[in-house]
N, C-alpha and C positions, 0 to 999 in steps of 0.2 A: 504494500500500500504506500504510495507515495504523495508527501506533505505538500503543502501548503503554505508556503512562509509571505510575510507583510515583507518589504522595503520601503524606505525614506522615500521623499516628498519628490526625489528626483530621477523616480522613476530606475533605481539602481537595481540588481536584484542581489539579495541579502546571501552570501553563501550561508548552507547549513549543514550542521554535524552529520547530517544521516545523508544517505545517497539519496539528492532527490533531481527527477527527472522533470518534474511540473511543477512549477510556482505557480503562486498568485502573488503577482507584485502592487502591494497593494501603496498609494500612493497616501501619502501627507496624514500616515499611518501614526506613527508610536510616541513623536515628540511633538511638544507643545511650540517649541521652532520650528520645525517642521512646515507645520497650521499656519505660524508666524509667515516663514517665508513663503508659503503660496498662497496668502490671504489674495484677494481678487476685490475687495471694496477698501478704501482707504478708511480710517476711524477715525481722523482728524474732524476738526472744523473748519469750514468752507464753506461755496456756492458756487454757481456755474450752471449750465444750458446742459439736459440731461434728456435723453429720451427715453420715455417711459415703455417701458419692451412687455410687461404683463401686467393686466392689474384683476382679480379674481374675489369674491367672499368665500367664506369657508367659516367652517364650525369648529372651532378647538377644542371644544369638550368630546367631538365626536358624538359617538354612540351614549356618553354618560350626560349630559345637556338637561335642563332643567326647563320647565318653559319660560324661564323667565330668561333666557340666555339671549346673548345680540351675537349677532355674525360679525366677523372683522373681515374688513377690506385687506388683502395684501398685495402691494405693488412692487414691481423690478424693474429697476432704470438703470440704466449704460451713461458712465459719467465717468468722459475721460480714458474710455474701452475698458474699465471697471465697472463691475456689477454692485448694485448699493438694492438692499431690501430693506423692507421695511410695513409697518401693518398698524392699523386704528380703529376700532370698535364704531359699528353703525349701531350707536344705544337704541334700544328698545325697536328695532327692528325697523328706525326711521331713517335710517341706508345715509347719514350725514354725508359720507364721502363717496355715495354712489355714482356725482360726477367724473370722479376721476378715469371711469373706466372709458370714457368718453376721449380720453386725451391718448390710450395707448397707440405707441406708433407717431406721438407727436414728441415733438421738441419743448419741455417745459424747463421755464426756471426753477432751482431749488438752492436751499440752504440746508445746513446739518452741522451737529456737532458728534460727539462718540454717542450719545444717546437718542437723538432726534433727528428727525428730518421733516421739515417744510415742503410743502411742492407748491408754489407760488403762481398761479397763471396770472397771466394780462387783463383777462376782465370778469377777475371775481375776487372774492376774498380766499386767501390758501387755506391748508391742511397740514395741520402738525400728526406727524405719526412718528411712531416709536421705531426706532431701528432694531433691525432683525423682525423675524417669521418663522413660525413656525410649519406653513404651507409649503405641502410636500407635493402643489399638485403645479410645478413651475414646470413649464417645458423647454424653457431657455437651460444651458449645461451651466454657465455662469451661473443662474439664479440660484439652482439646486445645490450647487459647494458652497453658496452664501449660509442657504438653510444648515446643511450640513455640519459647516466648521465648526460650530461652537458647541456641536453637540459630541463631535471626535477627539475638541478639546476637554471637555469634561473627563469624559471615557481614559483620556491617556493622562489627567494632572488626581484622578482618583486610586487609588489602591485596589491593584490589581487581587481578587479574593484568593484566596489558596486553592481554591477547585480550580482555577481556569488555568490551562496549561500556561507555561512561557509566551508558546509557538502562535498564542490567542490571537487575532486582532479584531478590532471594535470596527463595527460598523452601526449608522444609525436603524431604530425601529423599535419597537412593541418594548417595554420592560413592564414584566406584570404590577402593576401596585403604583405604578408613579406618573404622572401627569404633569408637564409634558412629557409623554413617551421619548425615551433617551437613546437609547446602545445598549447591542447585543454583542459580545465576547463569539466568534466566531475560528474553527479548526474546520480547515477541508484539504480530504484528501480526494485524490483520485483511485478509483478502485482497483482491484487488481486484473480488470476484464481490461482496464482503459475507456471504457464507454460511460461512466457512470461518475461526480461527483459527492461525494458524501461530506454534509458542512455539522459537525456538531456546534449544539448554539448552550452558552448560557448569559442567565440574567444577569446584570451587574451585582449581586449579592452572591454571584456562585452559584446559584441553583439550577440543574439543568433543563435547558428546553431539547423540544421535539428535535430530531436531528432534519435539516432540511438537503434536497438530494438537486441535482444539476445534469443536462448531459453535458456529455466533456464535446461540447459543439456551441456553434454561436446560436440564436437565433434564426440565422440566417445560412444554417445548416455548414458552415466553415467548421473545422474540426479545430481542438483547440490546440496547438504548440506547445512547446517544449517552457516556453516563458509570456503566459497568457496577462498581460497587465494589468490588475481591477486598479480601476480607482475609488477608493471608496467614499472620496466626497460624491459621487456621481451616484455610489450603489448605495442598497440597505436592506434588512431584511428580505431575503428571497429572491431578490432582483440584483444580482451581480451585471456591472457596467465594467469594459475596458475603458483602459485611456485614449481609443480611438472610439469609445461611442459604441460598441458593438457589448450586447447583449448578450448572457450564457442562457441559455434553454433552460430553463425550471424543469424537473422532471415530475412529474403528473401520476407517473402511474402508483396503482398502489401499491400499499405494504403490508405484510405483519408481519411486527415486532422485524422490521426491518428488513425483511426479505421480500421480493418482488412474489406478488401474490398469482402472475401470466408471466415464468423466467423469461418466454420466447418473444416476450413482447418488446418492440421495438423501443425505445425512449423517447419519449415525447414532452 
């Protein structure tokens, strides 16, 4: 069975003690420099002409929502060919900054400092929103390592539990019990058939999850090499992304207790 191993931010791949044929070279992985150096939005304070690239509502309670819950607006703007997010509550369901979604794809004035940002048009009054988002449903690649970073930061400046091997690396998604949903401790190996990925997951507490499987193929049916790159600002639970954008097949079929329930069934 052949491991699995994270590398640094710059795409290096990490040698490792055991013979391994397949990495995952997981990107802007294990240090808190690391994060630092491939940040993609600036944290200063400033302003400047910004184009607003997404702007969406969403529920951050999810599934657990109250009726009394507002939907928050979260928007992503290219300033400077740096990605800046950021997100502000439509109280009581009276959609305050529902104009904004009006402006994606325009050129808007903004301000910001490490906690805020402004989005300032021409012929109205602006919008103060809080820097960062939790909205995981960006489809810009920029926007999504915005969401991401601070959550891989967390993952890599907390204490690693005594269950999660070494070899772990964190990617964002699900943590049972905690809101906002954080990072999952992730080991995958590739099987010893070569056709099959096997990811065991646990919670940041240690505790294990469901083991999640992968075929060793992209999406787009490309098989996977000898040095297949995730990047895991990009990826998260169950969803592995390379550094070129390319998708690993989630494997579907079923199991028990770990075993392929149709062996001759193709992976899908």
């Amino acid at each position: 069975m052949q491991s699995f191993r994270p590398a640094p931010c710059q795409s290096a791949i990490l040698p490792s003690a055991r013979i391994v044929l397949l990495r995952l070279a997981v990107l802007a992985a294990w240090a808190v420099l690391s994060l630092t150096v491939c940040a993609a939005a600036s944290s200063g304070k400033g302003a400047g002409t910004a184009t607003l690239i997404e702007a969406a509502d969403y529920m951050p309670c999810g599934n657990d929502c109250t009726a009394f819950a507002s939907p928050v607006s979260a928007v992503c703007l290219h300033l400077g060919g740096e990605a800046m997010i950021a997100e502000g509550e439509n109280y009581l369901h009276n959609r305050r900054t529902s104009w904004i979604e009006d402006l994606v794809g325009k050129q808007v004035r903004v301000r910001y400092t490490k906690r805020s940002l402004w989005i300032v048009p021409a012929d109205r009054s602006g919008a103060k929103l809080h820097r960062g988002s939790g909205y995981e449903g960006f489809k810009d690649p920029g926007c999504t390592r915005e969401v991401h970073k601070p959550i891989l930061a967390e993952a890599y400046a907390s204490k690693r539990p005594s269950r999660v091997p070494a070899d772990a690396f964190a990617l964002p998604g699900s943590g049972r019990g905690e809101y906002p949903a954080l990072f999952l401790w992730f080991q995958c190996n590739l099987d010893a058939d070569g056709r099959t990925i096997a990811c065991r997951r646990w919670y940041r507490d240690g505790s294990a999850d469901a083991t999640d499987w992968f075929c060793a193929s992209t999406a787009e049916g490309a098989k996977v090499g000898s040095k297949f790159p995730i990047d895991p600002l990009l990826s998260q639970a169950s969803r592995l992304v390379s550094t070129t954008g390319a998708v690993l097949q989630h494997d579907d079929r079923s199991r028990t207790n770990g075993r392929l329930d149709f062996p001759n069934e193709a992976c899908r």
